[in-house]
Each structure stands twice: as C-alpha cells, then as structure tokens.
N, C-alpha and C positions, 0 to 999 in steps of 0.2 A: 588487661581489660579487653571484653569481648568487643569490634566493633558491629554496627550493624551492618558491615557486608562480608562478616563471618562465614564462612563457606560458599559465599557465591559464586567462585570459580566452581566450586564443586555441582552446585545446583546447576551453573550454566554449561559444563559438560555435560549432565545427565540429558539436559532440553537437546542439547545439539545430537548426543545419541540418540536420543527420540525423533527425532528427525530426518535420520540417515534410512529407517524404515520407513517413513514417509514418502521420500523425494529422492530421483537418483541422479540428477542434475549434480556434479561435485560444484561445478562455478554458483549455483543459489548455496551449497552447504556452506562456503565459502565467504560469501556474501553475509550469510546468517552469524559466523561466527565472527565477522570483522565488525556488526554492528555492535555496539555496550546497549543493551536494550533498558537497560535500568537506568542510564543517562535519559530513556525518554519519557519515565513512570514516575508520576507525583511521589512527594517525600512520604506520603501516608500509606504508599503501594509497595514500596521498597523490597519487602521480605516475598513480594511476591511474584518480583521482575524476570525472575526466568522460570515461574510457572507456565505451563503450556496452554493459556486461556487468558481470554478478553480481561480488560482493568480499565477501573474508570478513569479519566481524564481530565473532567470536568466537562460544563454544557451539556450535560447529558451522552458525551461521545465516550469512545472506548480506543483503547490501543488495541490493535489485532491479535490474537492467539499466535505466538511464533508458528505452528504448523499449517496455519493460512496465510500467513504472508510470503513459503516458505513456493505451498504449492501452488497461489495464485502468478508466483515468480515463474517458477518451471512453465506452465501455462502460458505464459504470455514469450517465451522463448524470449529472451530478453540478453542482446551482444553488445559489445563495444562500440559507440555512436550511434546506438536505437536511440530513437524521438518517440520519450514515453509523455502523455497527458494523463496525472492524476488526480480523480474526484473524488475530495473528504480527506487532507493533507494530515488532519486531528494533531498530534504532536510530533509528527514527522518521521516515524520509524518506518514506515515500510518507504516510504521516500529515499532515504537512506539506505536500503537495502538495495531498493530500485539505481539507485546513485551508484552503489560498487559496484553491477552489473554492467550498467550501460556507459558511466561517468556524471558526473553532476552535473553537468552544465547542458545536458540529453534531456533532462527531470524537470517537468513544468507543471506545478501543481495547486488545485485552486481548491479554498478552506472555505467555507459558508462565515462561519463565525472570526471576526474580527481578530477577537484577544489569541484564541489558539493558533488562527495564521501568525500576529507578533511573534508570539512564544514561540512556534515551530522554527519560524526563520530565524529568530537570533539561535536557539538550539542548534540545528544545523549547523549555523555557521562558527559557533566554538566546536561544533565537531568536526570541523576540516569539508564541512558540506556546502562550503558559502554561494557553491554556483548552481544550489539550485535554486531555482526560481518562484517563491510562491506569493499566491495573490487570495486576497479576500473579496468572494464572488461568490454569484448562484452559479454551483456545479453545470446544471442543466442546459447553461451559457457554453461550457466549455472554457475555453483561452483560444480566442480564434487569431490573435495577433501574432502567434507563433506555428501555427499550423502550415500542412501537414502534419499530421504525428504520424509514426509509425506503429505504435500501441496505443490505449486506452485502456485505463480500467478505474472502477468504481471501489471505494471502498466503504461502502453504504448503501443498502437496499433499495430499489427504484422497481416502479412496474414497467418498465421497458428500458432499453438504453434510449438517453437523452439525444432528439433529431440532432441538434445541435454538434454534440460531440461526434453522432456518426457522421456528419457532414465532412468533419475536420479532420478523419484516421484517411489517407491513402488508399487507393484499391491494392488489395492483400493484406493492406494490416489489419491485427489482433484488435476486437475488444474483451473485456472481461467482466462480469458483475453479478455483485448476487442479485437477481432480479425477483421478484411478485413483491405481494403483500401479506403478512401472517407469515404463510411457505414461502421460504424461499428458496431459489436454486441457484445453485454457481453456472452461468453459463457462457460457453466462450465462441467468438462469432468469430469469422473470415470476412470481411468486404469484398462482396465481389464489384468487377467493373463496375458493373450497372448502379452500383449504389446499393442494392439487397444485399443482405449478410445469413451464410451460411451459419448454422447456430448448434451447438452442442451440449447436452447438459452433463453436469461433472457434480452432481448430489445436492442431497438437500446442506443447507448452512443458516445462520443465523447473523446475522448484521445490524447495526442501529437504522433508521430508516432517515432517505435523502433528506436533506431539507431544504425550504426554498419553492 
C-alpha cells in the first residue's frame, strides 16, 4: 500500500538541491536538511511539505518557502551561541532552523497568535527543540526580558523595523525583514553605535503582513 509520504525523501532532495544554487553557506544547507519540514505542515498540506513555496497554517499565517528561510539564514550570518530574537514564530520552522545554527536555547521567539505559539512550542519540543523559548505577544514589543540579542529578524511584513526590537539588537548586530506595504523588500540592517542602522536591500519578497 502506497503511504502518504511516498517519495518524500525523493521530493526533499530535489528542494535541498534547489537550494545549494540558492545559498552557499554549507552550515544553512545543513541546517535545512536536519530540519523534517513536513513535521511543521498541517495534515491537509502534506503532499506539499517540500515544495519550495509558502503553505497555509492556519490564522491566516503561512510557513516560509524553504529558499527564504534558507537565505534570510545566510543573511543574518548566524554561529554557535548567537542571541537570535524572532518576530512571527507561526509553526516553528524557521525557529528550528535558526536552532541548528546557533543552538536552541540562543532562539527567543515571540508569536502574535496564542494557539500557534501552543502548537509551535509543544512541536519543537517533540522535535528535540525544547529550549527554545516562545511567547505569545505583539512582535512590535519585541522580548525585552532577554535582550541583548545579537540578531533580529521579522518573519512578517512591517513598514519599518519595530523601535522596540531595534532598542534590544546590540551595536553591530543584524536585523533582517521584509519591510513596506503592498512592496515589499528584504532588507538587512547593521546597528551602529549611535543607535542608526546601516540598511541594505536584497529584493523584492512577499510575506503575510505584522500584526498587532
């Protein structure tokens, strides 16, 4: 009898080879391939878990397209005991991703919606992800009780980064997010001393929009 995760191995090499032209980072290709991405896609998304593109979630959120969580990873240069803060946790995949990177218990990440915070964190934690940290809160707050971070990133569309979260990154640390409204663009910032961030942009992208 066929099951329903019939070729999946297959499907999920061909993503991971899609990816290796993407991103030249081997520690993200790594990362990408240690996470089960279909452990974080509803039962009715299934056959669709290592396509290369957004899937709903529920609440109106989405899981990311594997080659944006792959190269907002690269982007944010992400080692062993970075203090990452992430806004829009939705079901926990790029958290996880973010987690083999840096380690779990570096991963502090805050969810708008209640139920999909639950859901995220017990998820994570049958996947051996238990220390990472998430809370149900307005992104735009940040998680100021753990800060410093030494990254930031949004993974939901905002017309600026939130004051709040730039309060809480370190002078030199990363942020990263798709930022406008309608258009948006990925762009990725330096803190300098002074509190201003050095800002770059790295294309247009499409993201569900903050909430809150």
């Amino acid at each position: 009898m066929v099951g329903r995760d019939d070729g999946r191995e297959d499907r999920r090499e061909r993503l991971l080879e899609g990816l290796r032209t993407r991103v030249d980072d081997q520690r993200v290709l790594d990362a990408m391939a240690a996470v089960p991405r279909h452990e974080f896609v509803p039962d009715n998304q299934q056959q669709y878990a290592y396509d290369d593109r957004p899937l709903p979630i529920g609440e109106g959120q989405t899981i990311s397209a594997p080659h944006m969580v792959a190269i907002m990873a690269e982007l944010l240069e992400l080692d062993p005991g970075t203090r990452v803060l992430e806004i829009g946790t939705g079901c926990g995949y790029h958290a996880a991703v973010t987690a083999e990177l840096v380690g779990p218990e570096n991963v502090y990440s805050v969810e708008y919606h209640d139920s999909l915070a639950g859901e995220a964190r017990r998820r994570l934690a049958d996947l051996g992800y238990d220390e990472v940290s998430v809370r149900a809160g307005d992104g735009h707050d940040g998680w100021a009780e753990h800060a410093p971070y030494d990254r930031a990133y949004l993974t939901c569309a905002a017309p600026e980064f939130p004051a709040d979260v730039i309060e809480q990154i370190r002078p030199g640390g990363i942020l990263l997010a798709p930022l406008g409204r309608g258009h948006q663009t990925l762009v990725r910032a330096v803190k300098r001393e002074d509190g201003t961030l050095d800002q770059e942009d790295h294309g247009g992208v499409r993201f569900v929009e903050m909430q809150g």
